[in-house]
C-alpha positions, 0 to 999 in steps of 0.5 A: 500500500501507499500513502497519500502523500505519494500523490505528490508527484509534481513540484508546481503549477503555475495559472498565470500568463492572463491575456484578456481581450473584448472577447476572449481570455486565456492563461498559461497552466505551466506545470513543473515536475520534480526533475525541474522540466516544464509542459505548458497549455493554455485555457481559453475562453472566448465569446462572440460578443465583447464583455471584457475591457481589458485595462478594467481591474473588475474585469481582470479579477473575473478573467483570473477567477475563470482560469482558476477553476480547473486548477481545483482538481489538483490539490493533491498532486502539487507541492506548490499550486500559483494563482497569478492574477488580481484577487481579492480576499473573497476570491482567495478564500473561495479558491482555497475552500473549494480546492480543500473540498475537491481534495477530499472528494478526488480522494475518496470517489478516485482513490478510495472507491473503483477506478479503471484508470488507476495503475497499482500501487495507486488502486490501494492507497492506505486509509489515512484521515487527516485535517486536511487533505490539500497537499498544495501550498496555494499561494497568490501573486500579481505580476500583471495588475500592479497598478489596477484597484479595485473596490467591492461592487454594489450592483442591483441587478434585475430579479426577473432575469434568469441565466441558465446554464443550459445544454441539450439534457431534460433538466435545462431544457425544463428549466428554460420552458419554465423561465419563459413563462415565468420570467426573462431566460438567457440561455448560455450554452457553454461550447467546450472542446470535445464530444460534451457539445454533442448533447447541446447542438440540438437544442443550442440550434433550436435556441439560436433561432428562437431566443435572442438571449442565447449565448455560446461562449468557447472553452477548451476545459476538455483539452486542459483536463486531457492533458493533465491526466496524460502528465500524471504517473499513476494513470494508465497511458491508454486511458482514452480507450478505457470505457467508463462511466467516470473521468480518470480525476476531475470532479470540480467541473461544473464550476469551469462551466460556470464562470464561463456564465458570469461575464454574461450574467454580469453584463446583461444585469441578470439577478439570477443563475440557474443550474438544472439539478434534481432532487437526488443530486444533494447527498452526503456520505462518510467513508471511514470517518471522510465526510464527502458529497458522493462525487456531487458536490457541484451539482448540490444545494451547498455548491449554489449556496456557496456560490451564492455566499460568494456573489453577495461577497462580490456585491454582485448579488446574483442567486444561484440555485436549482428551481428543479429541487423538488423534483425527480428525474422522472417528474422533470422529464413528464413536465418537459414532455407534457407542458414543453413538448417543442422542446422535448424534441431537442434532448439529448440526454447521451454521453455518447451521441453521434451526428446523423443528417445534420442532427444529434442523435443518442446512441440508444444502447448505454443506460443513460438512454435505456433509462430515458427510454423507460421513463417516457414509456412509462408516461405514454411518451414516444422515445422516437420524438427526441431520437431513438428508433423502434429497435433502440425502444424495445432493446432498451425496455427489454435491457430494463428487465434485465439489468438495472438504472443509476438511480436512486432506490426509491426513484429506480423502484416507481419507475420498474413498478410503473413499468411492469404495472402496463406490461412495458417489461416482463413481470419476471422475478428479478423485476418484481423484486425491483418494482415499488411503489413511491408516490413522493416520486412524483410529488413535489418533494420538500425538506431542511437539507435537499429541497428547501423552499428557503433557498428559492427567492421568494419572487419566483416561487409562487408562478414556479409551484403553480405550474409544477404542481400541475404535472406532480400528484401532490406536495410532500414534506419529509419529518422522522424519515418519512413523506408527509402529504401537505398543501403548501400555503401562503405561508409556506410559499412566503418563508424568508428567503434564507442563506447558512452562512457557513460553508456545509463541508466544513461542518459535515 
């Protein structure tokens, strides 16, 4: 067995080089080993519209905040990590949680749990419980912006306006039918290098013509994320052609997404991001006394309220958070399909779609899409509609009679119970055993940790309720462990609008 400081394998890593252009910014990820050689790349991000000025110190703090989210990923491999850039306190802080977190996370989802990628003696590492697990000394610099200052921002930008970070997948698609209704959506399709834009080309060419406030910013993360894990000793040099449901490291992804978003929020006066995340996307888990977020952190309710929290540090003011919290997997897509099927058509929910004729279309064989295929089934929807053929339908009910879905028991359980309650699968033994009913499956679900009426602004959530509460079969609240049926009232609907102060991870 090893430990984890073995993980240290490289000397430095610099973010540093900034260029920042009208439309485009860009930095230098230099990495330097321990025999003192060097391998450069460069992050670029860049937009189809000017949102930068390049001598505005405002400006340069949010270019150097963009090209620092990939560097996340790699507290546990450097001795010494360098942000050079214009940084406030906020930023620093921020940048050194958020990496402590990934550490812990990387640790225990890529180490400690089943990893394809890993060579041994590195799929073994000892155990070890420390009170902290960055190995990186983070440090600041600014050899750039000498001469830029800049003060604490106090915008008041506009409630009504809604930047969603969107691609082709059910969950942003809902959440842009929803916004059109209840306010002004602002699509931003982040287009990173690599087969990812797949699943987004057909609901961005949709978009394109349809909404005006779309926007497509460019991000080579992907190429970035490759060539870190070609340089690191303990992943398998043929790891582009090992199948797998996971990536070899990085876990902070989202975040890189996300700050691709901000120079549009910011810009266009946006009071709120929208990121498209469900019910069963907030978890928490201990591995041997390592509390962790199951490889989801940035996909949670903690990760839109710390990003919240640092906004309002910001004085930017922006609220971040998911209006798809109540809901399941399953109850997103019958909202989608029934109230948005215009849109419906243009999901994609694939990680391996391939181009036919001039349109994405999903492969129809991994579970991802077996899983989709059994949902829209199960609601009396037509699969064909967003793409799968008659053949891809009946393999992929026939692969859910005899293997399972990624979901969570309860949701996994409806979704069988639904499916073999209309003959959609055989009524086996093994299907049998799967198939429950849970009616908070579909129902609005509401509790204090993963959907908490309190984390929506009040504005939004009586427009929002009353159109989900169409497509749900009732609200539930969760007390001592179980679902209790309950009519949400004014008062309900009107709690105060409340952020925890302190970062979850660091109490869990």
């Amino acid at each position: 067995m090893v430990r984890i400081n073995s993980l240290v394998v490289f000397k430095k890593l610099l973010v540093h080089k900034l260029t920042i252009e009208p439309k485009r910014v860009k930095a230098t990820y230099t990495l330097i080993k321990e025999d003192g050689s060097e391998a450069s790349n460069q992050l670029i991000y860049s937009y189809n519209s000017p949102y930068f000025e390049p001598k505005n110190a405002k400006d340069a703090n949010l270019a150097s905040m963009m090209v620092a989210q990939v560097a996340l990923n790699y507290g546990l491999f450097f001795e010494e990590i360098v942000f050079d850039g214009l940084y406030d306190h906020a930023d620093q802080r921020f940048l050194k949680d958020m990496m402590e977190n990934t550490s812990r996370e990387i640790l225990v989802l890529k180490f400690y749990g089943k990893n394809e990628f890993l060579k041994p003696p590195y799929d073994a590492l000892e155990l070890e419980n420390l009170p902290e697990y960055t190995a990186a000394n983070v440090t600041f610099t600014n050899s750039q912006f000498q001469n830029m200052q800049f003060s604490k921002s106090v915008l008041q930008p506009k409630e009504d306006e809604y930047v969603i970070l969107s691609s082709g997948g059910k969950d942003s698609l809902l959440s842009y039918g929803l916004i059109k209704e209840i306010g002004i959506a602002h699509p931003v399709f982040i287009n990173e290098s690599g087969r990812h834009w797949f699943t987004a080309v057909n609901a961005y060419d949709h978009y394109e013509e349809t909404e005006p406030n779309t926007a497509k910013p460019w991000c080579n993360s992907d190429r970035i994320f490759n060539w870190m894990v070609k340089q690191m000793p303990f992943i398998k040099e043929n790891f582009q052609n090992i199948r797998a449901d996971i990536y070899p490291i990085r876990l902070w992804t989202v975040a890189v997404f996300l700050f691709g978003t901000l120079p549009v929020a910011l810009k266009r006066g946006a009071g709120n991001i929208l990121i498209g995340n469900e019910y069963d996307t907030t978890v928490k888990g201990n591995y041997h006394g390592i509390t962790h977020y199951n490889g989801l952190y940035d996909q949670s309710k903690y990760f839109d309220n710390a990003l919240t929290r640092y906004y309002q540090k910001k004085g930017w003011n922006i609220r971040q958070y998911s209006i798809l919290r109540s809901l399941s997997e399953l109850l997103i897509l019958k909202t989608l399909v029934k109230r948005y099927p215009d849109l419906q058509q243009y999901q994609v929910s694939c990680h391996a779609a391939h181009s036919e004729n001039g349109k994405m279309l999903p492969c129809g064989s991994c579970e991802k899409c077996r899983r989709i295929i059994g949902m829209l089934m199960a609601l009396d929807e037509d699969p064909g509609r967003c793409g799968y053929t008659e053949d891809q339908i009946k393999k992929g009910l026939f692969a859910l009679g005899n293997r399972g879905v990624k979901q969570l028991g309860s949701d996994a359980a409806h979704l069988y119970f639904l499916l073999v309650s209309k003959g959609l699968i055989e009524a086996t033994e093994h299907t049998r055993k799967l198939a429950k009913r849970h009616e908070e499956i579909v129902s609005l679900r509401f509790d204090k940790e993963r959907s908490n009426i309190a984390d929506i602004p009040v504005h939004i959530r009586k427009p929002l309720f009353r159109i989900l509460s169409e497509y749900s079969e009732g609200s539930v609240e969760l007390h001592d462990r179980k679902w209790h049926t309950f009519t949400p009232d004014k008062s309900f609907l009107e709690r105060p609008y409340f952020l925890i102060k302190n970062d979850e991870f660091k109490k869990t």
